[in-house]
C-alpha positions as CSV (number, residue, x, y, z in Angstrom):
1,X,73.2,49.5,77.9
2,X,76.3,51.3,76.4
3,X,74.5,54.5,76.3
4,X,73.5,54.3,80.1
5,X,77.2,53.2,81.1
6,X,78.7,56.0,79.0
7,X,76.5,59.4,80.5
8,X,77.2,57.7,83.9
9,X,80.9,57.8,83.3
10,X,80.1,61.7,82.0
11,X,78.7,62.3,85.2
12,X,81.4,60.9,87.3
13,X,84.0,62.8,85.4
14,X,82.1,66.1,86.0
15,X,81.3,65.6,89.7
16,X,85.4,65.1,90.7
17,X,86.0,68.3,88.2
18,X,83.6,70.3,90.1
19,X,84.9,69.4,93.9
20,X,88.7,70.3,92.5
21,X,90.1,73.5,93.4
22,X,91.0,76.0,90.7
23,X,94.2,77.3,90.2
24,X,93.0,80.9,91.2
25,X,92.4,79.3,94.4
26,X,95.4,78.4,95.7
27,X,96.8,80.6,98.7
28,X,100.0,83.3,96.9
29,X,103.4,83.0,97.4
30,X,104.5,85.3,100.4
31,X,107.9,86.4,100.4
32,X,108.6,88.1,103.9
33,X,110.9,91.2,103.0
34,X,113.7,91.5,105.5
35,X,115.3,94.6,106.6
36,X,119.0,95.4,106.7
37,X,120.8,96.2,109.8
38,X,123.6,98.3,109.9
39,X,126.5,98.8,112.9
40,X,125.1,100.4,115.6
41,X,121.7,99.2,115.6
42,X,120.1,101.2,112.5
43,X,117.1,99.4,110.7
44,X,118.4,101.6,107.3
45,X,118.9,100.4,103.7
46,X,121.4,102.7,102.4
47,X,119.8,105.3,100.6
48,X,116.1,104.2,100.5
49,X,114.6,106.9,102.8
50,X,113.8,109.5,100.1
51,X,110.2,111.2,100.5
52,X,109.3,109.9,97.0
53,X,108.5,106.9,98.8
54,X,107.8,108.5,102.0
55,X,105.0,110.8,100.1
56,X,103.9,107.8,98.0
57,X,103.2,105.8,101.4
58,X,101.5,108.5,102.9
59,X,99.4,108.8,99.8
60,X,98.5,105.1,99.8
61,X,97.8,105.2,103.6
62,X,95.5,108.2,103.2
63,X,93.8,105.9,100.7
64,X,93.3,102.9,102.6
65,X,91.9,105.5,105.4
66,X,89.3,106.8,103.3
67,X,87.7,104.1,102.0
68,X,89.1,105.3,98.7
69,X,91.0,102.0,97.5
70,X,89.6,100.9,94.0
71,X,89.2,97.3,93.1
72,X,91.8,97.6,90.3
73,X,94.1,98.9,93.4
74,X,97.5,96.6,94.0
75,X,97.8,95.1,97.4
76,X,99.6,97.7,99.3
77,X,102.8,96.9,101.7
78,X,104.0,98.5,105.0
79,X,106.6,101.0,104.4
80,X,110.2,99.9,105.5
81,X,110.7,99.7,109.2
82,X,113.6,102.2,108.8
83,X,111.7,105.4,108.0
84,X,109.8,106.9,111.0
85,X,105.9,108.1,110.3
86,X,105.9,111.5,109.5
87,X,104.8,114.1,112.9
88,X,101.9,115.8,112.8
89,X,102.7,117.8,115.8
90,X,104.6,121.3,115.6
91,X,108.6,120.5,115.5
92,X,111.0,121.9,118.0
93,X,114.2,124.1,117.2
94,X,116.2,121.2,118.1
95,X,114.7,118.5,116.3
96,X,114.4,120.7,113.0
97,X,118.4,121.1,113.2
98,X,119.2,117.6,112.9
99,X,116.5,117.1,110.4
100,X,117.8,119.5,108.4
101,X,121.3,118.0,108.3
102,X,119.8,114.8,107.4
103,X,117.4,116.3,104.8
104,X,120.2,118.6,103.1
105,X,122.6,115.8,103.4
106,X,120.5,113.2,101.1
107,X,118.7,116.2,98.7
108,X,122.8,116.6,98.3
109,X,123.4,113.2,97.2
110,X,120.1,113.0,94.9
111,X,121.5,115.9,93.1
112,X,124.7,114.3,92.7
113,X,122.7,111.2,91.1
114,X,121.8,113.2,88.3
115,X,124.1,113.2,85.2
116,X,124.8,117.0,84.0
117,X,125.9,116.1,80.9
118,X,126.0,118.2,78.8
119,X,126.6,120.3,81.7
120,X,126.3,123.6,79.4
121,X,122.6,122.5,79.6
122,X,122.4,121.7,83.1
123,X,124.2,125.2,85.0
124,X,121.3,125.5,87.1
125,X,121.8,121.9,88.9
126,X,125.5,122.6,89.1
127,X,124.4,126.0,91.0
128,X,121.9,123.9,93.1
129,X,124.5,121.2,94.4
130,X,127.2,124.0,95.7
131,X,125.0,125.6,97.1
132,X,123.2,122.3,99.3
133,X,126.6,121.5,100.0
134,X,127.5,124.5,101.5
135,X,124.5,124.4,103.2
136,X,124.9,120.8,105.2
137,X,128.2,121.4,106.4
138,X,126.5,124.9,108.0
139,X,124.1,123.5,109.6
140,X,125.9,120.5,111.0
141,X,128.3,123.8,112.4
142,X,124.8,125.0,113.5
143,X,123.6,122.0,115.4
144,X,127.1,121.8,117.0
145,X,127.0,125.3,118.4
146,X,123.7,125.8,119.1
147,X,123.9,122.6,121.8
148,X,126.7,124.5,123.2
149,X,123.8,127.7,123.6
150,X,122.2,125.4,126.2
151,X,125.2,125.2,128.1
152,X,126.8,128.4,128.5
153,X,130.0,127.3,130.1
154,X,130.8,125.8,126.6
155,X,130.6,129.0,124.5
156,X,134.2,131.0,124.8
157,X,132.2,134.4,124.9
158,X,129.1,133.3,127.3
159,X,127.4,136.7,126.9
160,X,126.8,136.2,123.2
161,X,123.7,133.9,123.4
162,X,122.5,137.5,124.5
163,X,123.0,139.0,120.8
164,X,120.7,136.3,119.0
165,X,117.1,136.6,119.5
166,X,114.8,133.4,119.3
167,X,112.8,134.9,116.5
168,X,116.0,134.9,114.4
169,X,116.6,131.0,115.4
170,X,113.4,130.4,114.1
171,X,112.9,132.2,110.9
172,X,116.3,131.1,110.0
173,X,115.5,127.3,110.4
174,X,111.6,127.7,108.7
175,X,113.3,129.0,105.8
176,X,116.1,126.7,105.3
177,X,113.5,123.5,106.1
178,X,111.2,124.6,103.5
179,X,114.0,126.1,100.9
180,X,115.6,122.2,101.4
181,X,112.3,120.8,101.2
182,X,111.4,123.2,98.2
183,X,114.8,121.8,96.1
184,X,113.5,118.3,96.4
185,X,109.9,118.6,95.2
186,X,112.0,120.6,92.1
187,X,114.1,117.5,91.6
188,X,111.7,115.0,91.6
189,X,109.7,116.6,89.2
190,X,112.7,117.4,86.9
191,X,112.6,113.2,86.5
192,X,109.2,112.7,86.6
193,X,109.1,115.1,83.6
194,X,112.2,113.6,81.8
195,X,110.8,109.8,82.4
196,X,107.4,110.5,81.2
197,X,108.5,112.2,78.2
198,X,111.5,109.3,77.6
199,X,114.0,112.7,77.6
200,X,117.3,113.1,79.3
201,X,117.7,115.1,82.6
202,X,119.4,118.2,80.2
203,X,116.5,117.8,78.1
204,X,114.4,119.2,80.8
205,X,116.3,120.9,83.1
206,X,116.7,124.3,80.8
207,X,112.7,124.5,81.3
208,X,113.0,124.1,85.5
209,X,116.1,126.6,85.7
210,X,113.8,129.7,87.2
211,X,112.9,127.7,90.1
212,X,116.1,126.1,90.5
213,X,118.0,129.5,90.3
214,X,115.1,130.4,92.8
215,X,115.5,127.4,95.3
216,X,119.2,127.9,95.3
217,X,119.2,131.8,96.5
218,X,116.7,131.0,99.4
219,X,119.3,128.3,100.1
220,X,122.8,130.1,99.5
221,X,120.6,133.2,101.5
222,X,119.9,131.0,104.4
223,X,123.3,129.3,104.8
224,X,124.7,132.7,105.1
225,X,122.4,133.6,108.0
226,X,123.1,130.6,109.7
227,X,127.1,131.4,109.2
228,X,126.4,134.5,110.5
229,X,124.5,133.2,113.9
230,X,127.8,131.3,114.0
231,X,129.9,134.4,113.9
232,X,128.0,135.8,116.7
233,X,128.9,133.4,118.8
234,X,132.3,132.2,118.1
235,X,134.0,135.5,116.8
236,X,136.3,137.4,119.5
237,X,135.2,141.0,118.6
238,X,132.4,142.8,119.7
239,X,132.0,144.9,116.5
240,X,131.8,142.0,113.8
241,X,129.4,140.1,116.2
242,X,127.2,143.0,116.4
243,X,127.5,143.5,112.7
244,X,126.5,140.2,111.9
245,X,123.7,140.6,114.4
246,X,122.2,143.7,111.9
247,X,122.7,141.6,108.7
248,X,120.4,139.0,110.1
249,X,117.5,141.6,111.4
250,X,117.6,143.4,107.8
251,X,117.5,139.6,105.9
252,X,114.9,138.2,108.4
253,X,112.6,141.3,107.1
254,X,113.5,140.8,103.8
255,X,112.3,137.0,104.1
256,X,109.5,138.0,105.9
257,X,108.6,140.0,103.0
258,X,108.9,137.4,100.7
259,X,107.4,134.8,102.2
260,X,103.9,135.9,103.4
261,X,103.0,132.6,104.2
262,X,106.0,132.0,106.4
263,X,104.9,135.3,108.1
264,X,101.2,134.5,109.1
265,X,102.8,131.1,110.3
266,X,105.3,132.7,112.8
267,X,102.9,135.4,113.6
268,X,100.3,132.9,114.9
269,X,102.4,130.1,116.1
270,X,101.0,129.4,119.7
271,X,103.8,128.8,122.2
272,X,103.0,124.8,122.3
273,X,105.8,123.6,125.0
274,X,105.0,126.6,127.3
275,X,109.4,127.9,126.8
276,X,107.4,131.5,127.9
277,X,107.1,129.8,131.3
278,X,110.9,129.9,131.9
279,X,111.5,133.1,131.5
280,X,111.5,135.3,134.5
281,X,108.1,137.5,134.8
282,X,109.9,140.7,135.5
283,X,111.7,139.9,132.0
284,X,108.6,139.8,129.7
285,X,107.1,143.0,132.3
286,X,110.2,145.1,130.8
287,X,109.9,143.7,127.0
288,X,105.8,144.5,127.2
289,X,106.6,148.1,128.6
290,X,108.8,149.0,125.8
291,X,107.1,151.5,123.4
292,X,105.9,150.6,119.7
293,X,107.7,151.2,116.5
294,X,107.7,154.5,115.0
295,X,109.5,156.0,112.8
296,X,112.9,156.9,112.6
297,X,115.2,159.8,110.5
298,X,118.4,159.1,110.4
299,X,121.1,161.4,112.2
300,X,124.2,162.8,109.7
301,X,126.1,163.5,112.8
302,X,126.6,160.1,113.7
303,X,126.6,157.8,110.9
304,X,128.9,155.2,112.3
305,X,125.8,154.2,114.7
306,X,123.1,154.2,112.2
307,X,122.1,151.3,110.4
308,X,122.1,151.6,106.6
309,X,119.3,153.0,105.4
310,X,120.4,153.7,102.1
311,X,118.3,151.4,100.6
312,X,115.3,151.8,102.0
313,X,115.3,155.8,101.5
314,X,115.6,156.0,97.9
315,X,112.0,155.1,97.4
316,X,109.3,158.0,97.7
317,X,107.3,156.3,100.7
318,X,109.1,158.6,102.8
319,X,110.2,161.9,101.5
320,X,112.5,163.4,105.0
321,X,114.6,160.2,104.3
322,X,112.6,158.3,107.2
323,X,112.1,154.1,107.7
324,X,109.8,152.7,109.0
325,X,111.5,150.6,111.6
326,X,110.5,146.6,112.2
327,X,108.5,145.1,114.6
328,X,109.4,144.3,118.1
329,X,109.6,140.9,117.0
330,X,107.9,138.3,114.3
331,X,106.6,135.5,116.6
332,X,105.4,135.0,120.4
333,X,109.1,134.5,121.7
334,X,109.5,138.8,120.6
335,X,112.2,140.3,122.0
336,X,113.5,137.1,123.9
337,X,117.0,136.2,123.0
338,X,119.1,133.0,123.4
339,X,120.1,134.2,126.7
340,X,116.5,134.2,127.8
341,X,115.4,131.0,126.3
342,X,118.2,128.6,125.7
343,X,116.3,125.3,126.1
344,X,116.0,124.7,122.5
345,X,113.5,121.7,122.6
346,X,110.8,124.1,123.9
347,X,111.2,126.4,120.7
348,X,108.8,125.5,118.3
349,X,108.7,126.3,114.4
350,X,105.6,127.2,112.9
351,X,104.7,123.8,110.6
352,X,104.9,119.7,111.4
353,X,107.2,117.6,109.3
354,X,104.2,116.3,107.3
355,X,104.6,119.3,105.8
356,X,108.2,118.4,104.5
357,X,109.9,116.5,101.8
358,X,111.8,113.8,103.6
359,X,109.5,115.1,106.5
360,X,110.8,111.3,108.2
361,X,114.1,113.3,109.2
362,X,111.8,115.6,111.4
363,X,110.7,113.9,113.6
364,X,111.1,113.4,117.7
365,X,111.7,109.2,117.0
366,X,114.6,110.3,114.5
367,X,116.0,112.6,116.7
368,X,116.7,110.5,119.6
369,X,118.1,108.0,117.7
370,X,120.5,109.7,115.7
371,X,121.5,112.7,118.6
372,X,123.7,110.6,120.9
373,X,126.2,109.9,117.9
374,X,126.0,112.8,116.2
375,X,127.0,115.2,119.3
376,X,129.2,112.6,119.8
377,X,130.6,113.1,116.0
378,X,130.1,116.9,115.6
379,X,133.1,117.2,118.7
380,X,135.5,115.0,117.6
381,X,138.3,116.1,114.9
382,X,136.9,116.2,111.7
383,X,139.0,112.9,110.4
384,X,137.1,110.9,108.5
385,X,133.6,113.0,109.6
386,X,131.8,112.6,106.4
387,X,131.6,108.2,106.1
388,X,130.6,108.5,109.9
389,X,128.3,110.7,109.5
390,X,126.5,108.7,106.0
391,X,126.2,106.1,108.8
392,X,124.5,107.7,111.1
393,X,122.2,109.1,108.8
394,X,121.7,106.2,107.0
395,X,123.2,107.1,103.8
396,X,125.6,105.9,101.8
397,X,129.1,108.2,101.3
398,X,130.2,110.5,99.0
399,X,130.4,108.6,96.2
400,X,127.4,108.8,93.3
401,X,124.9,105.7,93.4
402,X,125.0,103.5,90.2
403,X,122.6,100.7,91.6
404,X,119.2,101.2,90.9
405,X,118.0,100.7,93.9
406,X,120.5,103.7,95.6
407,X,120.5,106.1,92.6
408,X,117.5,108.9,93.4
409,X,117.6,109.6,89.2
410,X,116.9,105.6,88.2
411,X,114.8,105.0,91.4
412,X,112.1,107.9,90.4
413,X,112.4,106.7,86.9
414,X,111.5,103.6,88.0
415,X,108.6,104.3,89.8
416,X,107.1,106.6,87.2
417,X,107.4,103.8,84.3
418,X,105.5,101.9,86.5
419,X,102.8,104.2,87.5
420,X,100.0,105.5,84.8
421,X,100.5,107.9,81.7
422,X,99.4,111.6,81.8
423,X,95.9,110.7,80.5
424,X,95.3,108.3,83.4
425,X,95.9,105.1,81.1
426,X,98.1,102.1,82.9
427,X,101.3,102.0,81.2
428,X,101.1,98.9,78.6
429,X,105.2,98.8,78.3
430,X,108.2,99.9,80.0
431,X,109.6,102.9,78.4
432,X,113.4,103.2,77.8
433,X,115.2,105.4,81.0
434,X,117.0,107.6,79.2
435,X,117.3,110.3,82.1
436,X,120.5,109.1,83.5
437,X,122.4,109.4,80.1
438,X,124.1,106.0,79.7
439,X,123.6,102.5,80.6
């Protein structure tokens, strides 16, 4: 009898076991992040929109397209409502010049981030920051002036949109977009490679200095030809304009030169917002009826209207001291000049903003949200300019990040102690961050 009463009580005790739920079960916590809103409307978080994460989304997106996700794989968020999806579509002249403001403006502050002590060690950064400085304060000159292109009653010499051709425009922006873009992929792998190996920033920079040194010419290079397209058109004499005019064909065939890829791309860039169309068919007629390049010799008996050709005629390609002189033109828009095709948002450039680091800056939904206040901004006095403009943007100011969560240096760290080792193992422990050089 005792035995019988004691395997039923067994048998009630494993029936109520078996109809509880296990602790596995039990629905997660869900914690609904929240965005921050700043004045004017602006979904940013101060210093969040860097393409690290924008790159790491799109990588995890691409993943979840593809079938691709392992089991092993974390759940994967949305990205913050602040950063716009990159654009796969080509990018217009005027959109790429406020993406390049905003994309020089925070590769600026990520640089500053970075501690260059001992800055005999880190020379090459110190080079890189001057010369992204100089850089964002050009092309915010740029985007001023180039607005004022559209409307010639707003230029004080209204025959100089004539001097700049279109090609020039956009060569000039393709190279600095990709030069800006070009910096950032540097810096981020500076302290990837500093985190992984538990090594400070001047530990690591001495090994990256060719490409920073590199980066920063094609930047310093391009923020002079942009200065120049802003002497065309602001200077009161005729001569300087048209000198700065020949400085920017002979650089835009020396870039040309160097970047082959860059070349193809412009050669065979279709016109995709039909800007051809506005221009008067009697116009292209007389630019299609001009002969092809040849060759040319220069004259001693009138030097003063030569170009230079110094250069060029010490090598042995040509022995009677001949050039050979550039094309027409580099892209479909040959020959046309701001005078011809002033409408900026029809001019495309020759890649998407998927293409870029902080490609989120380059894009049409960024553009109309930030152009209102900054045309507004780039016409006022310059009082106060830079806080304004970190708030448009949706940056923080001047001053150098020291929470985690701002700082570009601790934020990449971060994300790297948190990702796998260099032989594909998980990371077992959090490694000491050492790149910022102090606490």
């Amino acid at each position: 009898m005792a035995v019988a009463v004691a395997h039923a009580l067994i048998r009630t005790i494993r029936g109520r076991s078996a109809n509880s739920p296990s602790p596995s079960s039990y629905p997660p916590d869900e914690s609904p992040s929240v965005a921050q809103v700043l004045p004017g409307g602006l979904v940013f978080e101060s210093h969040q929109d860097t393409d690290i994460y924008s790159s790491a989304s799109r990588r995890r997106s691409s993943s979840a397209w593809n079938g691709s996700a392992t089991d092993t794989a974390q759940p994967q968020q949305p990205p913050p409502p602040q950063l716009d999806p990159v654009d796969e579509r080509s990018l217009s002249v005027a959109t790429a010049v406020i993406g390049l403001i905003a994309a020089s403006h925070h590769t600026f502050h990520d640089i500053q981030d970075i501690n260059f002590a001992p800055r005999t060690l880190t020379a090459s950064l110190q080079t890189l920051l001057g010369t992204t400085k100089s850089l964002k304060l050009t092309a915010q000159l740029a985007y001023k002036w180039l607005r004022r292109v559209e409307t010639t009653q707003a230029l004080p010499y209204a025959d100089r949109a004539a001097l700049i051709e279109v090609d020039a425009v956009i060569i000039i922006l393709a190279e600095a977009a990709e030069a800006v873009s070009e910096a950032g992929n540097v810096l981020v792998e500076i302290v990837r490679e500093a985190t992984d190996a538990a090594a400070r920033i001047s530990d690591v920079v001495p090994k990256h200095a060719p490409a920073i040194l590199n980066v920063s010419e094609r930047i310093e290079r391009v923020e002079h030809l942009l200065s120049k397209l802003l002497v065309i058109l602001q200077i009161s004499s005729l001569p300087e304009a048209l000198s700065a005019r020949a400085t920017i064909d002979t650089s835009l065939a020396v870039i040309m030169g160097e970047n082959a890829a860059l070349a193809e791309s412009v050669r065979s860039m279709p016109d995709v917002f039909n800007a051809r169309g506005l221009v008067p068919p009697e116009r292209l007629a007389s630019i299609h009826a001009r002969p092809p390049p040849s060759y040319s010799v220069p004259a001693p008996s009138v030097p003063e209207a030569l170009p230079d050709y110094s250069a060029a005629t010490q090598s042995d390609t040509h022995p009677d001291g001949s050039v050979t002189i550039r094309p027409l033109g580099w892209s479909v828009f040959a020959s046309l000049t701001l005078a011809d095709l002033c409408i900026l948002s029809l001019v495309p450039l020759p890649f998407c903003s998927a293409e870029l680091r902080y490609g989120e800056f380059y894009t049409d939904a960024f553009s109309r949200r930030v152009d209102p206040q900054l045309a507004e901004l780039m016409e006022r006095p310059a009082k106060q300019k830079a806080a304004q403009l970190a708030s448009i943007l949706g940056s923080r100011s001047e001053a150098v990040a020291m929470t985690d969560n701002e700082n570009f240096a601790r934020r990449v760290g971060m994300e790297v102690e948190n990702q796998m080792t260099r032989d594909g193992r998980p990371r077992l422990r959090a490694q000491p961050n050492l790149i910022i050089g102090g606490p």
